[in-house]
C-alpha positions, 0 to 999 in steps of 0.5 A: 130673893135674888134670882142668880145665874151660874155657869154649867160647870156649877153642876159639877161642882155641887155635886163635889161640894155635897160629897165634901159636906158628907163626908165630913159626917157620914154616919150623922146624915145617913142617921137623919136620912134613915130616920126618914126611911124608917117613918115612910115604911111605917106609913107604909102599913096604911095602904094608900093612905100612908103613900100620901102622907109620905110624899106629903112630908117629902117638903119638909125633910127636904128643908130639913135635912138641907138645914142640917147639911148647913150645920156640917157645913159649918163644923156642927154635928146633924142633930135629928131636930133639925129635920123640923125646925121649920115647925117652930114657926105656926106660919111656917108649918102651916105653909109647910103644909100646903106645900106638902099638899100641892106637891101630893097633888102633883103626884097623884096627877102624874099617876093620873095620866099614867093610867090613860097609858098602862091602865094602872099598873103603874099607879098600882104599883106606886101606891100599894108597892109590891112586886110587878109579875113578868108578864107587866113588866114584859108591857111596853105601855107600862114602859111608856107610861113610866117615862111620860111621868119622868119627862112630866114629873121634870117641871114638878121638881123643877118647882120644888127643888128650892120651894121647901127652903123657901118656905122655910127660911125666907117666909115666902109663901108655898105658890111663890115659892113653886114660882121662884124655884121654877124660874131659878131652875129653868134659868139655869138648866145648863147648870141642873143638866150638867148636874144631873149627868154627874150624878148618873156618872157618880152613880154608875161609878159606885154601883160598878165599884160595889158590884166589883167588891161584892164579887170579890168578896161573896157573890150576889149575898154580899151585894145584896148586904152592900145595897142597903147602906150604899142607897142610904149614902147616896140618897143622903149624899143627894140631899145634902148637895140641893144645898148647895144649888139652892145657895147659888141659885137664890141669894138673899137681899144684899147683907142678909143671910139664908135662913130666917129662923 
């Protein structure tokens, strides 16, 4: 792989080109994005356990679902194979697998740290889900200890932004695979920045427009109705735009094509 280096202003523009891609199949990607959903909440009736699991398969569907932005991209309507098409390979999955590992592993490390902070509520919360009574959230170490985790869950995703797709497509390896990612991240993380900032400002827009609707058309019941579907858009939005970030970032060897499947 071929590690390129692309302006600031390419942020922005991945962000455009995942909103072109979506809206081209709306309806499919948040159909294969919802499918996903549905498997993480059934996981979730094993306590524990199924939080594992589930973040175990976040690299997966990652190069899952990049894959099927590829076939929007190209005309072709997201069929839910896609989503796996890297298990066709004994190698692949087996890779796939480690790197599902390691990215568990990472978590559970940050929810580590997290306890020495708040003392658990954090991790608890994370792990068994539930609700949070007034009197934590009112604990300012369970603030401080949600944003140590985001400042050091940044070099975590940084690592595997590209790492699925490069398991995935190009047989790479999981740890060199965390390591291209890394490199290619922090080489260009003007570019990440300025995508970050689009998306919070993209984010505020809509959830402004949808707050604007709701009042306009039922109060809070009818908020509460538009949540749901404009989560789902977004996440699907979102996962459909690392394509193209992965695609200017990493380039294959001259006259050779992403995806070795």
């Amino acid at each position: 792989m071929k590690l390129q280096l692309v302006s600031a202003n390419r942020g922005s523009t991945w962000v455009r080109q995942g909103l072109r891609t979506f809206m081209r199949q709306p309806l499919g990607l948040i159909g294969l994005f919802m499918m996903f959903a549905l498997l993480l909440m059934g996981l979730h009736v094993l306590p524990t356990l199924g939080t594992a699991l589930g973040l175990a398969l976040v690299p997966g569907f990652t190069a899952g679902f990049v894959r099927a932005a590829r076939r929007v991209e190209e005309g072709k309507f997201p069929l839910p194979h896609e989503l796996v098409y890297w298990a066709r390979s004994r190698v692949t999955r087996q890779r796939m697998a480690a790197l599902g590992g390691l990215y568990l592993l990472s978590i559970a490390l940050l929810m580590l740290v997290s306890v020495f902070v708040d003392g658990g509520s954090l991790a608890r919360f994370y792990v068994l889900g539930g609700t949070l009574d007034e009197e934590t959230l009112r604990n300012p170490a369970l603030l401080n200890a949600a944003l140590l985790t985001l400042v050091l869950y940044l070099p975590v995703s940084m690592a595997f932004w590209h790492a699925p797709m490069l398991v995935a497509d190009e047989d790479i390896g999981p740890v060199k695979a965390l390591f291209f990612s890394f490199v290619a991240c922090k080489r260009n993380i003007g570019a990440f920045t300025v995508y970050g900032l689009s998306w919070s400002l993209f984010y505020m827009a809509i959830s402004m427009l949808a707050s604007a609707v709701a009042v306009m058309v039922g109060g809070p019941e009818a908020l509460q109705w538009l949540l749901m579907p404009m989560t789902l858009a977004m996440a699907a939005l979102f996962f459909t735009s690392i394509h193209y970030s992965y695609r200017d970032c990493l380039v294959p060897p001259e006259g050779e094509l992403h995806d070795a499947t």
